[in-house]
N, C-alpha and C positions, 0 to 999 in steps of 0.2 A: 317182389323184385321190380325193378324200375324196367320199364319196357320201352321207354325212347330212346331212339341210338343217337339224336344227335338233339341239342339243344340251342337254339338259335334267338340273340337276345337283341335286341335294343338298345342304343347306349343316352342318349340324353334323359333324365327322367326316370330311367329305368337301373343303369347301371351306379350313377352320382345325381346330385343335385342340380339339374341343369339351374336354379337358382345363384348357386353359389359360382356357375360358370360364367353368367350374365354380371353380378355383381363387382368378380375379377376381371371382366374386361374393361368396365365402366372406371375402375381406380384406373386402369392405362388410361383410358381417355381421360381420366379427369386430369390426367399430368400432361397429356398432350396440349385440352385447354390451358392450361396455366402459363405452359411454357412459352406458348403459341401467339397468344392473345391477352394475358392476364385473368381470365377468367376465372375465379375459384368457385367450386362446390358444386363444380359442372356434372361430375358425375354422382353426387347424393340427388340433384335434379332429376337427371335422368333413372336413378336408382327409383325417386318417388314416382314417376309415372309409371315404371314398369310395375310398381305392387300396383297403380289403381287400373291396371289392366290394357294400357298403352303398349302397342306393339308397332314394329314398323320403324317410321322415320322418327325415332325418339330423339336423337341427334339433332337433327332440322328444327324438331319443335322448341327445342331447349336454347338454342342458340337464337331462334327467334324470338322467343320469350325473352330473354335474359339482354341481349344486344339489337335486337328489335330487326335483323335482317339473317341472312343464311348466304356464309362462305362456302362453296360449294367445292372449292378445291380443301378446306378446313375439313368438313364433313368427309369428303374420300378419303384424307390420311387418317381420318379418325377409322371410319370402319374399317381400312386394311389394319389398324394398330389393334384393332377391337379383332379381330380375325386371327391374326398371325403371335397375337401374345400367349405364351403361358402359361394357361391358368392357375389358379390356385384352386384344386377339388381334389374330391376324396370320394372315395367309392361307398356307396350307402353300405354297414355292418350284414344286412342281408344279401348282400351284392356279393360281397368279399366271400363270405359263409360258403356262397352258391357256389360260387368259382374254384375256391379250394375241395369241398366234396367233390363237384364234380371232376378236377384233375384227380385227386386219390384213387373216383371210379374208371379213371379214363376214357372217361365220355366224352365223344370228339365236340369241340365248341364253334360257334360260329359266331360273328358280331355282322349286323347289319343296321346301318346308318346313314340317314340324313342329312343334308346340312353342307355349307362350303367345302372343300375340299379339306384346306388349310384348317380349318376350325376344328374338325371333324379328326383329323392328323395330329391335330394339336392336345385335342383329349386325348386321344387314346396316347399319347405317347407321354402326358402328364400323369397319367392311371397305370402307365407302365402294362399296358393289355397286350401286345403285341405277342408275347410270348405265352399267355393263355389262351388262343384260338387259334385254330388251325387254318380257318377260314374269316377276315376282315373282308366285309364288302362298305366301301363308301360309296353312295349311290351316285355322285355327283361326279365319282371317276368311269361312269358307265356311259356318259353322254349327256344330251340335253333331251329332258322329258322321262331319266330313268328312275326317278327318284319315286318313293313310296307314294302311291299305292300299286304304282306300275310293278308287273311280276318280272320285271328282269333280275334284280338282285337276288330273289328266291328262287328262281330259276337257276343263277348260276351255284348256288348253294348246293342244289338237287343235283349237279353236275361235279360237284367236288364231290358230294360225299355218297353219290349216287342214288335214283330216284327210286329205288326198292326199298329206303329204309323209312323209315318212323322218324318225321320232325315235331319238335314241338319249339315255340315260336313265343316268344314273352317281352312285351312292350307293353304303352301306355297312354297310345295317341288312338281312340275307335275311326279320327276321321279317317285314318290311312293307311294302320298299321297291319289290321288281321283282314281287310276283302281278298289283298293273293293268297296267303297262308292259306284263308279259308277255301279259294279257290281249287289251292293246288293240293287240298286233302289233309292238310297236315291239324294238328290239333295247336288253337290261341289261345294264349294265356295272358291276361291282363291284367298288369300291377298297379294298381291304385292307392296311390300315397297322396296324405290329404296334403302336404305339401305342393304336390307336382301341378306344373302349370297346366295338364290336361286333367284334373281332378274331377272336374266338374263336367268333362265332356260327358255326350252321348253321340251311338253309332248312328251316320242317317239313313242306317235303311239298314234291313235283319242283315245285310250280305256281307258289313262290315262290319260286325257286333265279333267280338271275341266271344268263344267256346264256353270260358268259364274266367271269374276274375278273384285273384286275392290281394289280400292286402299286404302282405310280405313274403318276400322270394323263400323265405323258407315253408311255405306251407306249397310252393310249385312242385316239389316230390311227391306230396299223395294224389294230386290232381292228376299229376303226367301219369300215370302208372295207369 
């Protein structure tokens, strides 16, 4: 029988394709360019640096390359456009599986995440998650500095569902995601999909390595127990 009372997951990477979130935001921009400036195939640009591994100011580079300078008021509307749109995603088949058993079992749920507020808002409310957890924590509604690896968000977690019980904790980033969890006693579980943008990480140091790692959420049931 399953022995964890509460289940506390991850959402970029973990729960959808943060790929496929990045890709939808890029077709908004690429209409912003167009409309904007005339630019076309702004966003398959920016879509090609992000596979060769470009993070950051993708926007700046592309618009440099492409127009040979950088509109800095251009650039702001695009990332609020790139923020506040949307998305078009879908919850990985193992994600979906997870979420329905564990409502059937009525295993209280938790979401903790990452990321702008609005972006962040934005998925969960395109994933329709709202009403599968009892507990949403966006780390970036916590303050400045509360975001992952800092244990405020699992602390407040331990405080809804209170710190007597058994959490177990399933993400897919080692730089950041299991050092509280691990901290605060609970059992990491790490899902690694050869898709996922942290596929290839490692933890830098034993204190932030997750507990035990699989490769799809449905084998997180014999592990947790």
């Amino acid at each position: 029988m399953l022995q964890a009372t509460c289940f506390v997951l991850d959402l970029d990477d973990t729960l959808y394709p943060e790929r496929d979130y990045v890709r939808s935001g890029f077709a908004i921009v690429d209409s912003l360019a167009a409309e904007r400036i005339g630019l076309q195939s702004f966003g398959d640009a920016c879509w090609e640096r992000f596979l060769n591994g470009e993070r950051g100011r993708i926007f700046d580079t592309v618009l440099q390359s492409r127009c040979g300078r950088v509109d800095t008021e251009l650039v702001g509307d695009m990332v609020r456009a790139y923020r506040l749109h949307r998305p078009v995603i879908d919850l990985h088949p193992d994600a979906r599986r997870l979420l329905d058993r564990a409502r059937n079992l009525k295993l209280p749920l938790a979401l903790v995440t990452d990321g702008p507020r609005e972006s962040q808002r934005a998925k969960i409310d395109a994933l329709a998650l709202e009403h599968r957890f009892a507990s949403i924590v966006v780390t970036a509604e916590l303050g400045v500095g509360k975001s992952k690896p800092h244990p405020a968000a699992f602390e407040l977690v331990q405080t809804v569902f209170g710190s007597d019980q058994r959490f177990v904790y399933i993400a897919d980033n080692p730089h950041k995601d299991f050092l509280a969890p691990n901290q605060l006693g609970w059992t990491s579980i790490s899902i690694q999909r050869t898709s996922g943008i942290y596929s290839q990480a490692t933890a830098p140091t034993p204190a932030h390595a997750p507990q035990h790692t699989v490769t799809s959420l449905d084998d997180v049931w014999a592990t947790a127990k």
